[in-house]
N, C-alpha and C positions, 0 to 999 in steps of 0.2 A: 504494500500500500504506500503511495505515494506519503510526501511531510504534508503535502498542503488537501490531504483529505484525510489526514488525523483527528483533526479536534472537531470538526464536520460527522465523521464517523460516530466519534462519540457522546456528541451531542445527541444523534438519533438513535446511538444504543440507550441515554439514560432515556431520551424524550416516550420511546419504545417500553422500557423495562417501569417508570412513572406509571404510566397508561395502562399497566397488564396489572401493577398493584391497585389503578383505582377498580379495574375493570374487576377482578379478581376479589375485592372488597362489593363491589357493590352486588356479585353473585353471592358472596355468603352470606348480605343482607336479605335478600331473597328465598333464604335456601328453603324459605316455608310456604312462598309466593305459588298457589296453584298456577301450573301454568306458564309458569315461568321459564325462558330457556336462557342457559349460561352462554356469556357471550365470551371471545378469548383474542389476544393481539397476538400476531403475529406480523415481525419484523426482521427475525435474522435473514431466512431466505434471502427476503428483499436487499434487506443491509450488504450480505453477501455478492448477492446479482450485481448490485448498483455499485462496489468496489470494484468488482472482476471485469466491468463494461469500459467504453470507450473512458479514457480520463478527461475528455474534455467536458464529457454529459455526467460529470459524478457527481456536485453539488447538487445538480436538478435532479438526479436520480435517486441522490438520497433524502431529497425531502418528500417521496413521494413510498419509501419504507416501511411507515407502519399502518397496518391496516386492519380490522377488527371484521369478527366474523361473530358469526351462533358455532356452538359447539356440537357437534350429530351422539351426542352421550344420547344413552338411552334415558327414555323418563319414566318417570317412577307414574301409578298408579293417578294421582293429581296432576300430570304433566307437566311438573320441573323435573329437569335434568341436572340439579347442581351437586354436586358431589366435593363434600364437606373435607373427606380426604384427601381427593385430589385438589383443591384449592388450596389446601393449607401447605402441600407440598409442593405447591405452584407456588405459591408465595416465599417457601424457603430460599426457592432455587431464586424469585427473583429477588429477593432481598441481598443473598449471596451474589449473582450479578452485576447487580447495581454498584455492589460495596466495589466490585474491582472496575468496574469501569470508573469509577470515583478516584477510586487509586490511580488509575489510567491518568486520568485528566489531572489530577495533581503531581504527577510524576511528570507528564508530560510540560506543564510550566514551570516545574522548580527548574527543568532541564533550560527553558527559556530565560529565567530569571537567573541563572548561573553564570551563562552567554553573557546578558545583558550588563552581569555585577563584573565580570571579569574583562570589560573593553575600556 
């Protein structure tokens, strides 16, 4: 990956991994809502496509990365599909996520602020 689609990158990883925790919350707010179907973000793919593509189309390609869908889980008897397990372990992983793409972006400008302090 190119320097100058680093911090572009992962701007849409956290803006991605944000959006799957509110998404991911507001299904367990539900999880009793007849009816209800769990909705989920996905963004790596895209994230991935829009890095591996032309570099001069990557800025526009990555703001167009996260996209939200309904989940095809089966529904329980009342017609929610939210599955309390799988949220909570969806949220692990994106919690976990989030914390290193954070480390990312703070590693990535101390490495700028080092440049800057040492000219």
């Amino acid at each position: 990956m190119s320097d100058w689609l680093t911090i572009p990158a992962l701007r849409v990883a956290l803006d991605g991994l944000a959006q799957r925790q509110r998404i991911s919350a507001d299904n367990v707010a539900n999880i009793q809502t007849p009816g209800f179907h769990a909705r989920s973000v996905d963004f790596e793919s895209a994230l991935a496509d829009a890095l591996s593509s032309d570099p001069s189309a990557g800025s526009s390609a990555l703001s167009q990365a996260v996209s939200t869908g309904f989940t095809t889980d089966a529904a329980r008897e009342d017609g929610n599909n939210v599955s309390l397990e799988k949220e909570t372990l969806l949220g692990q992983e994106t919690n976990l996520r989030f914390s290193l793409a954070v480390r990312a972006v703070d590693d990535r400008f101390g490495t700028m602020r080092t440049v800057l302090g040492s000219s």
